[in-house]
ZANUVEX-227850 format. One record per residue (C-alpha): x negated, y, z; residue number from 1. Coordinates in Angstrom, 3 decimals. Last residue first. Layout:
<sites>
+----------+----------+----------+-----+
:     east :    north :       up :   i :
+----------+----------+----------+-----+
:        X :        Y :        Z : NUM :
...
+----------+----------+----------+-----+
</sites>
This chain:
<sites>
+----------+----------+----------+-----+
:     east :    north :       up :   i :
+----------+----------+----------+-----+
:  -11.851 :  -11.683 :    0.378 : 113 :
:   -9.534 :  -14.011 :   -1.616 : 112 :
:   -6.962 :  -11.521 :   -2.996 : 111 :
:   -4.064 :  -12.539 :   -1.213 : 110 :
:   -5.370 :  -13.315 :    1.803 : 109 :
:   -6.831 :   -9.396 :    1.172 : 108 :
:   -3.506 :   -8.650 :    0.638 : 107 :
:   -1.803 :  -11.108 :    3.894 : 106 :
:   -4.603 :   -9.203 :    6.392 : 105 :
:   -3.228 :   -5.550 :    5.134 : 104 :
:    0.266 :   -6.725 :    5.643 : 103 :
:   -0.682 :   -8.345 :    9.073 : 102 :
:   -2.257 :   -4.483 :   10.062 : 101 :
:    0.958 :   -2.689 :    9.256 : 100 :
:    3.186 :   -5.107 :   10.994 :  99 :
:    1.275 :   -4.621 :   13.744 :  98 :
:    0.651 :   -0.587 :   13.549 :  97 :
:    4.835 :   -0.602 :   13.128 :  96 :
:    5.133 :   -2.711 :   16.224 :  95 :
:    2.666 :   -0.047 :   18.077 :  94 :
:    4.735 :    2.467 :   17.018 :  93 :
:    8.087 :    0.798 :   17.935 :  92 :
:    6.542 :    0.481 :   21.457 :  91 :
:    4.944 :    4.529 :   21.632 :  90 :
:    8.905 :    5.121 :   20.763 :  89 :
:   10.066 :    3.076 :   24.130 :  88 :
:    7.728 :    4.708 :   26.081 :  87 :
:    4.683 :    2.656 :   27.210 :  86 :
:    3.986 :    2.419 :   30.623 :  85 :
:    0.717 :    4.060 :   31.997 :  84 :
:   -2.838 :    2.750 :   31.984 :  83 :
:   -4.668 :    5.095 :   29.967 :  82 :
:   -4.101 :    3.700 :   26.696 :  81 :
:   -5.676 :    3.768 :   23.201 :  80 :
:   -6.140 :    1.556 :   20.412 :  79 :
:   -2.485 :    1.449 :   19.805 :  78 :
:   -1.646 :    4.937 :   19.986 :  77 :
:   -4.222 :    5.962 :   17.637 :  76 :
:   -3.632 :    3.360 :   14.706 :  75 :
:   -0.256 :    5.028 :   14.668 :  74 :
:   -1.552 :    7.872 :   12.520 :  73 :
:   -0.898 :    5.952 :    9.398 :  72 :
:   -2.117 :    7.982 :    6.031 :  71 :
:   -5.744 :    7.941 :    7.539 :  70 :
:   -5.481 :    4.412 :    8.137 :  69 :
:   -4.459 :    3.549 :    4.544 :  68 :
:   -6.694 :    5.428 :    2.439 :  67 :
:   -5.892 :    6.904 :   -0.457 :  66 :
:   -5.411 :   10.344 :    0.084 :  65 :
:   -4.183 :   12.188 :   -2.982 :  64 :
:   -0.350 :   11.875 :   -0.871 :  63 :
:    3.066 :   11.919 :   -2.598 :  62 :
:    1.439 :   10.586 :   -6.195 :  61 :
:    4.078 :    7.682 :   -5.464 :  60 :
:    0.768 :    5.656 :   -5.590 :  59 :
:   -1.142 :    7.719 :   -2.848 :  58 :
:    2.566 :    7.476 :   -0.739 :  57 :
:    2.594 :    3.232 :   -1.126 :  56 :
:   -0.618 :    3.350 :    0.295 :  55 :
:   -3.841 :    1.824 :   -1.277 :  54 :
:   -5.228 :   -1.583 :   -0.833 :  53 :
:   -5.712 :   -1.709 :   -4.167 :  52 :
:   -3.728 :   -5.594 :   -4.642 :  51 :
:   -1.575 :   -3.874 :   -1.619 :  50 :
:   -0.291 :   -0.852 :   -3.100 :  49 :
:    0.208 :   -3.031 :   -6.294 :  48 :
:    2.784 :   -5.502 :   -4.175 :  47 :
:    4.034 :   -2.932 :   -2.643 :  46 :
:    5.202 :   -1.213 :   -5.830 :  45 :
:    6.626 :   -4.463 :   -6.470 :  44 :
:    8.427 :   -5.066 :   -3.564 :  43 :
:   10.180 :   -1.441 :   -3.186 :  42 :
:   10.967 :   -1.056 :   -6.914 :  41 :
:    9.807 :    1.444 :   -9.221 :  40 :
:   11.181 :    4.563 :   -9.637 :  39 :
:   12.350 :    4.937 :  -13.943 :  38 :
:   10.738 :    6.885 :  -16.698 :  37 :
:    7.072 :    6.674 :  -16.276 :  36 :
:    7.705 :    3.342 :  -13.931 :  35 :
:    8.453 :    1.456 :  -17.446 :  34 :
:    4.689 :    1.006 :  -18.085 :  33 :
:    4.610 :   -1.135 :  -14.705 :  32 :
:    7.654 :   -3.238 :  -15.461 :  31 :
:    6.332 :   -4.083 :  -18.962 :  30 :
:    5.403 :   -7.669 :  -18.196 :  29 :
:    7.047 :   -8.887 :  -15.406 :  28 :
:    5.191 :   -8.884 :  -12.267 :  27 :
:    3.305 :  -12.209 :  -11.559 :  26 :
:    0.624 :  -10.013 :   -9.246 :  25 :
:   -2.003 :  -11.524 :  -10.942 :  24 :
:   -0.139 :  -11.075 :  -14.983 :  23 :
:    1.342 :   -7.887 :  -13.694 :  22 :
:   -2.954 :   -6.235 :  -13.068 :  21 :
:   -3.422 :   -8.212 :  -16.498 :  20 :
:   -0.965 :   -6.463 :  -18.343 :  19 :
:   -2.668 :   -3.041 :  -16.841 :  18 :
:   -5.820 :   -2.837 :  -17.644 :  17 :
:   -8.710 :   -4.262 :  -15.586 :  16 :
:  -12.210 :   -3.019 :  -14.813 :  15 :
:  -11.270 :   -2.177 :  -11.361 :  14 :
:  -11.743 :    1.268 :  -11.467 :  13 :
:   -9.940 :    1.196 :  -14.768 :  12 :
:   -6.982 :   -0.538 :  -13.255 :  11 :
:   -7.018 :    2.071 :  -10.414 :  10 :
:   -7.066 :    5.139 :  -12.917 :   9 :
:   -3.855 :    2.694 :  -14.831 :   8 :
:   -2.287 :    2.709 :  -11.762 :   7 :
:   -2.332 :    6.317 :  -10.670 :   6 :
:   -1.184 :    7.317 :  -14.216 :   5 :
:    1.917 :    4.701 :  -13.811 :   4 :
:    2.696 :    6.439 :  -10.729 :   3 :
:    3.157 :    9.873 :  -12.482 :   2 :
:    0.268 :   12.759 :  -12.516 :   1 :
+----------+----------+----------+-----+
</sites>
């Protein structure tokens, strides 16, 4: 399976096809079909992780899990703590968990829910 197979099977899930999935996320036309032969780019990959609220890894077909939590272990850390300092790494996690958790608020923004 390539990345443009994953996003045509989310497409159809979403009773869409793919010239309207650029057409929301104003990616040039094309620029999806051509990720069968070239890597796509960083933003716009994200931008389609993010429309499914999938992970960038379930679209690179690195990972058949889709969900996001599951595919972030950091969630952990930052919803527990017994009262001791934080390391300096345990920090960095819970700054990646943030940043995490404002882009999954700014693509449902995105999509109106």
């Amino acid at each position: 399976m390539t990345t443009l197979d994953r996003v045509k099977e989310l497409c159809k899930g979403r009773g869409i096809n793919v010239k309207s999935l650029e057409e929301r996320l104003d990616i040039p036309n094309n620029t999806i079909y051509q990720w069968k032969r070239i890597a796509p780019s960083l933003d716009k990959i994200q931008k389609v992780a993010d429309y499914f609220d999938v992970s960038i890894d379930y679209l690179l077909c690195r990972t058949d899990n889709k969900n996001l939590i599951e595919d972030n272990p950091v969630h952990t850390i930052a919803a527990h703590h017994d009262g001791e300092e934080w390391t300096d790494e345990e920090l960095e996690e819970i700054e990646q968990f943030k940043r995490f958790v404002a882009m999954r608020r700014e693509a449902r923004k995105h999509r109106g829910e």
